[in-house]
C-alpha positions as CSV (number, residue, x, y, z in Angstrom):
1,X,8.4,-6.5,14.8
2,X,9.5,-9.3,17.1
3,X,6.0,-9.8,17.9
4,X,5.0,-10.5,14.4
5,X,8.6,-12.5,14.2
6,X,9.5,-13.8,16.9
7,X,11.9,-16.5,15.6
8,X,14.9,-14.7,13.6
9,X,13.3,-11.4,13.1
10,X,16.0,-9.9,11.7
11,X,16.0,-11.9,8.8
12,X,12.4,-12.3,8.4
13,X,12.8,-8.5,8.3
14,X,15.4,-7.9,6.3
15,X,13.7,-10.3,3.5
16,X,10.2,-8.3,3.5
17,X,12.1,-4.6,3.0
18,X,15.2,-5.6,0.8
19,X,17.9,-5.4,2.8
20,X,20.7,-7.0,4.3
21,X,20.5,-9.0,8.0
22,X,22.9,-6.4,9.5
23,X,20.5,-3.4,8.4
24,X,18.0,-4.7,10.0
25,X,19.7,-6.2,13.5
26,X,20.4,-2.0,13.4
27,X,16.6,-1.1,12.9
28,X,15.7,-3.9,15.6
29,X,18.3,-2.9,18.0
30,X,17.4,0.9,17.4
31,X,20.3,2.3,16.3
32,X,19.3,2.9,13.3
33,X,16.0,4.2,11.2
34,X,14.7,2.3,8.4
35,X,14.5,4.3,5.9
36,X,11.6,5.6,3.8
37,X,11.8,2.9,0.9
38,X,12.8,0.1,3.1
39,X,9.5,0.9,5.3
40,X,7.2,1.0,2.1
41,X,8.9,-2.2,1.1
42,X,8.1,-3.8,4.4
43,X,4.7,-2.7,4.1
44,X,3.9,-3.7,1.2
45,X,5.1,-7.7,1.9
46,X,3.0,-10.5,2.6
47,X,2.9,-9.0,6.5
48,X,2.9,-5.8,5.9
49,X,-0.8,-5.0,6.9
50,X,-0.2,-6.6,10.1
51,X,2.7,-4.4,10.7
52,X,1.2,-1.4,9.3
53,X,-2.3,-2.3,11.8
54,X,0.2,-2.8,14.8
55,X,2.3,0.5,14.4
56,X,-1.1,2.4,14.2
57,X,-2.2,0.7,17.0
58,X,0.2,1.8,19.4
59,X,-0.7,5.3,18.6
60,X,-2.6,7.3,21.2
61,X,-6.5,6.5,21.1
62,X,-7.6,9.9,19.7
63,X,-4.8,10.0,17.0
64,X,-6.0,6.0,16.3
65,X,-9.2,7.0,15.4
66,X,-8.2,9.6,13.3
67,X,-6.2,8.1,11.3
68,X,-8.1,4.8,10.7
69,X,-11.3,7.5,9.8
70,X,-8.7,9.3,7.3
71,X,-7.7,5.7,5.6
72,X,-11.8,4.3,5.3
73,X,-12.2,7.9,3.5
74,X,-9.2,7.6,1.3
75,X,-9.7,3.9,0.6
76,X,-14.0,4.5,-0.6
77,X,-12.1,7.8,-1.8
78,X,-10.1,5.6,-4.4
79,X,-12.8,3.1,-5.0
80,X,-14.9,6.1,-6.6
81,X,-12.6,6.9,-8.5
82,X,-11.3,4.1,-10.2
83,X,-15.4,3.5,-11.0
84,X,-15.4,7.1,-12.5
85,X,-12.3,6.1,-14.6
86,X,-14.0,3.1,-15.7
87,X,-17.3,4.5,-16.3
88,X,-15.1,7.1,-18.5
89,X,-13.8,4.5,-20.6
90,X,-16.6,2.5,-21.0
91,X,-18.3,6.0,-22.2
92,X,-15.3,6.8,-24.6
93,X,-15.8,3.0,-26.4
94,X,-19.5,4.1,-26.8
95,X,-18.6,7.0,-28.5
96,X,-16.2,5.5,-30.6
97,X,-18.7,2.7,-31.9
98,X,-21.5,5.4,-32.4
99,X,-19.2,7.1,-35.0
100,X,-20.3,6.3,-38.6
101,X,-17.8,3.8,-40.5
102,X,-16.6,6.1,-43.8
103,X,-17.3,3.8,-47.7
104,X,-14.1,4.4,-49.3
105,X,-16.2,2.6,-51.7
106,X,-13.2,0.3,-52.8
């Protein structure tokens, strides 16, 4: 953290996860954990790629290369996907304009 901070990290910290200065001095100072919310808060700030790339990076190498393997397979995984939902939809309006309009004859 205090490499991606390294002027008042506790407070750049506490502003990316939500919590107050004091939580965070505890996290920094380890005498605390940051808890499961606070950590997807964090990671989903303005830095929190470059937090997320540095934690993974201190991992051991073969553990490093699985995980950024498992995260390229989830993220083309989710791509897919949201093109199948898409295609889906664009399907559904075809249908929907293929069905013969009713003459109430009014």
């Amino acid at each position: 953290m205090r490499d991606l901070f390294p002027q008042k990290t506790a407070h750049e910290v506490a502003a990316r996860s939500g919590v107050q200065i004091r939580a965070a001095e505890r996290w920094l100072a380890g005498t605390r954990a940051m808890g499961a919310e606070q950590l997807l808060g964090f990671i989903a700030s303005d830095r929190g790629a470059e937090f997320l790339e540095a934690l993974i990076n201190g991992l051991p190498r073969n553990r490093r290369v699985i995980f950024w393997a498992r995260l390229e397979r989830a993220a083309k995984r989710a791509l897919k996907e949201e093109r199948i939902r898409t295609l889906a939809d664009e399907l559904e309006q075809l249908s929907l304009d293929d069905r013969p309009s009713i003459d109430t004859g009014r």
